[in-house]
N, C-alpha and C positions, 0 to 999 in steps of 0.2 A: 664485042663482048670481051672482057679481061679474061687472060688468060686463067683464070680461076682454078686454083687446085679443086676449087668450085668444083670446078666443072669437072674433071671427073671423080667426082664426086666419088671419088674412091666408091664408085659404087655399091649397093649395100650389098647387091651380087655379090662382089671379088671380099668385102667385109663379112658377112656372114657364112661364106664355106671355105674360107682360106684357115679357120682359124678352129683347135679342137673345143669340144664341147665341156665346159667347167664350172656352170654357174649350176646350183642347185634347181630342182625343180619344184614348179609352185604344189600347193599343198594347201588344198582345199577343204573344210568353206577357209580363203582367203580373207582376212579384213586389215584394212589398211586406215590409216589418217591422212583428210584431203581437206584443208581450208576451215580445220577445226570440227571435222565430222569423221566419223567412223563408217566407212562402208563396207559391206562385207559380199563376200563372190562366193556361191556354193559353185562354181565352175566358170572356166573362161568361157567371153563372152561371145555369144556366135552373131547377132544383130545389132551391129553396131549401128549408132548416128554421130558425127562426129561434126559440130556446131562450129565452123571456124576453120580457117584453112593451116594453120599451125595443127590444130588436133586432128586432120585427114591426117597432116604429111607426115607427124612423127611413126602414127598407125600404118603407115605407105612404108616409111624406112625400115618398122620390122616386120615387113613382107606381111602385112594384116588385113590387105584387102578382100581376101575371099570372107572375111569377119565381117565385113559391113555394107551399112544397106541405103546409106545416100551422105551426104555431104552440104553444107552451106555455107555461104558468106566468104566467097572468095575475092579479096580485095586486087589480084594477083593470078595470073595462070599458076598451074602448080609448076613447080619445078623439071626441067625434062627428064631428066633422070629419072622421075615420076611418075610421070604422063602414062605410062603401058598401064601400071597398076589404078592410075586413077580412072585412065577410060572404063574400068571395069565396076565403079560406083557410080550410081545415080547420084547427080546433083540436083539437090531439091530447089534450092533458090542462090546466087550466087549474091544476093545481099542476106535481110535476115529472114529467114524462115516460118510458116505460121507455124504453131503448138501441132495445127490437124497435119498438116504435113507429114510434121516429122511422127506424129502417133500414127499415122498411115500406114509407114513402116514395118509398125510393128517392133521396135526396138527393144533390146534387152540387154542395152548401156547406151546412154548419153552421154559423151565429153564435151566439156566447151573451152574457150581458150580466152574469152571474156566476160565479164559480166553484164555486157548489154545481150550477149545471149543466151544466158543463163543466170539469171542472178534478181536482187527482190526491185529493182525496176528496170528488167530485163522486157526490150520488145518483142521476146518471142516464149518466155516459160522463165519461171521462178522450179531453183532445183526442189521443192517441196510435192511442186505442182506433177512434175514425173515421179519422186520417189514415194509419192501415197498412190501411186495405180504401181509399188512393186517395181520401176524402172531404176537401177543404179544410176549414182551421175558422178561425175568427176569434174572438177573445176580445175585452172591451170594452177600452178601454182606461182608462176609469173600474175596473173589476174588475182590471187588473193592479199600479195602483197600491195594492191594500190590501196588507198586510204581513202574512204568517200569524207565526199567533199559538198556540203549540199548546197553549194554555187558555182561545184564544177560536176558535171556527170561526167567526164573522165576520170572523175578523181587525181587525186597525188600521189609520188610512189618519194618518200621521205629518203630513201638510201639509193645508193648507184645501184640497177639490175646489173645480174651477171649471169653468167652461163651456168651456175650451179641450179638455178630455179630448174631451168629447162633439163637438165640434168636428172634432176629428180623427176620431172614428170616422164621423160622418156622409161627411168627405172620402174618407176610406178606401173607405164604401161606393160612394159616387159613380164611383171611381174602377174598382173592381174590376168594377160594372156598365155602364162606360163611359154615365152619366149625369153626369158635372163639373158640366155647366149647371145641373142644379139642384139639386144638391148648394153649387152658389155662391149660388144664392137661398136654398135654407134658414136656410146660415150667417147672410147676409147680413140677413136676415131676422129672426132670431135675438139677433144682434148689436146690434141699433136695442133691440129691445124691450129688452136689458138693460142697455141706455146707459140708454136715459130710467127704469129705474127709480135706478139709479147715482144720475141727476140730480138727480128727486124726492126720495127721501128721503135727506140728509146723517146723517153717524154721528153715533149719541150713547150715553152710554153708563148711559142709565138704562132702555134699552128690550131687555130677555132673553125669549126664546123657549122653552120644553120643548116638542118634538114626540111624542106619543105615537101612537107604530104602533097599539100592541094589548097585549090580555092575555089570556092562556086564562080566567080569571077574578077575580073583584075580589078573592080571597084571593092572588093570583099576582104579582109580581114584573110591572111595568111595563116591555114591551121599546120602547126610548126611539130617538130617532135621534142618534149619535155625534157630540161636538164637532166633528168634522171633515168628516164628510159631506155630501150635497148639503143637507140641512137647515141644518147652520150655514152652508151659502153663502147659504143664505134667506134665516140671518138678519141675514147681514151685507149682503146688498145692499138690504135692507127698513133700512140703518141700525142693526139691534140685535147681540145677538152672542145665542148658543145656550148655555142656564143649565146647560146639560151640557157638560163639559169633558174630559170623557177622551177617549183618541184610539181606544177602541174604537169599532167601525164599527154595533153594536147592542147597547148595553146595555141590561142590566137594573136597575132601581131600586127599591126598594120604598117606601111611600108616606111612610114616617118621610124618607125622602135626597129626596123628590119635595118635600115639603111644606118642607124646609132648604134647597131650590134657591130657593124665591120668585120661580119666573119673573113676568116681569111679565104674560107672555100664555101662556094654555096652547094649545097645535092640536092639537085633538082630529082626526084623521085618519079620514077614511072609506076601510074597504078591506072590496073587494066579495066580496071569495073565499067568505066565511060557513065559516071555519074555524075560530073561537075567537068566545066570547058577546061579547067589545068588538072583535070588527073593525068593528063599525058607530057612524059618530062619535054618533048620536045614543044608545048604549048607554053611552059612553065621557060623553059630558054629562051622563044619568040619573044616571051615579055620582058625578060634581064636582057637583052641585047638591043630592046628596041624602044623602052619607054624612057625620055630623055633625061629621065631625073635616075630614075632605077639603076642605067646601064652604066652610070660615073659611079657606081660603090666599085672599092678595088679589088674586091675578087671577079668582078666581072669584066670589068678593064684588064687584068693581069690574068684573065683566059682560066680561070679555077671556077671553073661550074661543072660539077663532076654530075655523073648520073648511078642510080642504084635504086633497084627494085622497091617500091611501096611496101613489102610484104618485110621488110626486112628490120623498117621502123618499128613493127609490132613484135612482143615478146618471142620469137619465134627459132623452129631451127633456120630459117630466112638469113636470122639478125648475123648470122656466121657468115653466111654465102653473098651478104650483102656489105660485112668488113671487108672480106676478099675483094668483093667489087672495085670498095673503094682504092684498096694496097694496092692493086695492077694501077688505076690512074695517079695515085701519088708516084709510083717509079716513075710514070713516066713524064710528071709535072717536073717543074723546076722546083719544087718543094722538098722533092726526095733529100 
């Protein structure tokens, strides 16, 4: 595993009481604007559900697990760093969740971090469906910038994602739990790590990236990460640009359009869910090393098959810890 400033993850420990307290306190009833709606908080939230493994962890970073009351759809273990605070929430289903589930709970705020899990042809609740029994919801605001698309259900995200989206929703959350303080260290935190990668690597434009999620199987159509998504922000702060260019948000590719992209690097993506035979990256490298046509594209000849978390391709605080990933293996490539 890269040495990751990742990883110690300046943790939110040493972030949140290293630093004095300055941000104002929330002031209730609260209302805020989330995805073109107004929601409003007569007090922070004490039963939380948090749809998506992005909206646990940023709830995780500002120390908000005692707030909440289960978790779903984890594509991804949570991050270690995390692990203490997440063993303390009920995971309700680590794919998508039924509606009775999560009403189970008893909740009193929903966040989701997608629109397939909260949105109006969502598999698990349409935000209306919670907000007429009286439940708040919060949508990411990563997830309200994709544009539907009614022959893509991932939809398209028309402009480069950046860490400003996630930004705000981190401030959002701080704010609706009247936690600011560290909600300002996260950011703040945040911010540094992706200056100095900014720093390190200057653009060039002979270094392209293909992200592969997964595939049901090696006869299958490869579902890639979108030119525009947090993946191409990857690979543009790593310096390179993303050998996939459509502005759909998950396409698919098959190996004839994979092998005519000629990334320079492939990232093969490790995703823990065990839904499909390539969500595991080292199943995903069996088949670039060994299928006779596949294994002559030159990033796989020239040894740049990089690996990095699944969770990282999604709008997420992931998509940081998962540049990182990649900056430790570019040092140590002949790419540096």
């Amino acid at each position: 595993m890269p040495r990751l400033s990742v990883v110690v993850p300046v943790t939110l420990a040493t972030i949140v009481f290293c630093a004095p307290a300055s941000a104002e306190p929330t002031k209730y009833p609260l209302t805020i604007e989330n995805c073109g709606r107004e929601i409003t908080f007569d007090k922070a939230p004490e039963r939380t559900v948090a749809l998506g493994q992005n909206s646990a962890e940023v709830l995780y970073l500002l120390g908000l697990e005692d707030r909440m009351v289960g978790t779903a759809f984890w594509p991804n273990r949570v991050l270690p760093s995390l692990k203490e605070a997440d063993d303390k929430v009920e995971t309700l289903s680590v794919e998508f969740p039924s509606m009775e589930s999560v009403l189970a709970k008893e909740p009193d705020f929903v966040a989701a971090m997608l629109v397939t899990l909260m949105g109006p042809d969502s598999k698990v609740a349409k935000r209306d469906d919670f907000e007429t029994l009286g439940i708040p919801t919060y949508l990411s605001p990563s997830a309200c910038t994709v544009e539907e698309d009614a022959k893509d259900v991932y939809g398209r995200r028309a402009e480069l994602w950046n860490m400003d989206l996630l930004y705000k929703e981190i401030e959002d959350m701080a704010k609706i739990f009247d936690v600011a303080d560290r909600g300002e260290e996260v950011v703040a935190d945040f911010k540094a790590r992706e200056a100095a990668l900014r720093t390190e690597f200057a653009k060039r434009e002979d270094l392209t990236f293909l992200f592969w999620f997964s595939s049901p199987s090696t006869a299958d159509d490869a579902y890639l990460a979108g030119g525009n998504g947090p993946s191409a922000y990857i690979a543009d702060i790593l310096g390179g640009s993303n050998a996939v260019t459509t502005t759909s948000e998950w396409p698919t590719l098959g190996w004839e359009g994979i092998i005519a992209a000629d990334p320079t690097v492939i990232v093969a993506t490790q995703v823990d869910r065990k839904r499909w035979a390539l969500d595991e990256a080292d199943a995903k490298i069996a088949y670039l090393t060994t299928d006779p046509t596949v294994s002559q594209m030159r990033a796989v000849r020239d040894g740049h098959i990089f690996t990095m978390s699944g969770a990282a391709t999604n709008a997420s605080i992931q998509t940081l810890y998962g540049a990182e990933q990649l900056a430790e293996q570019l040092r140590a490539s002949d790419l540096k």
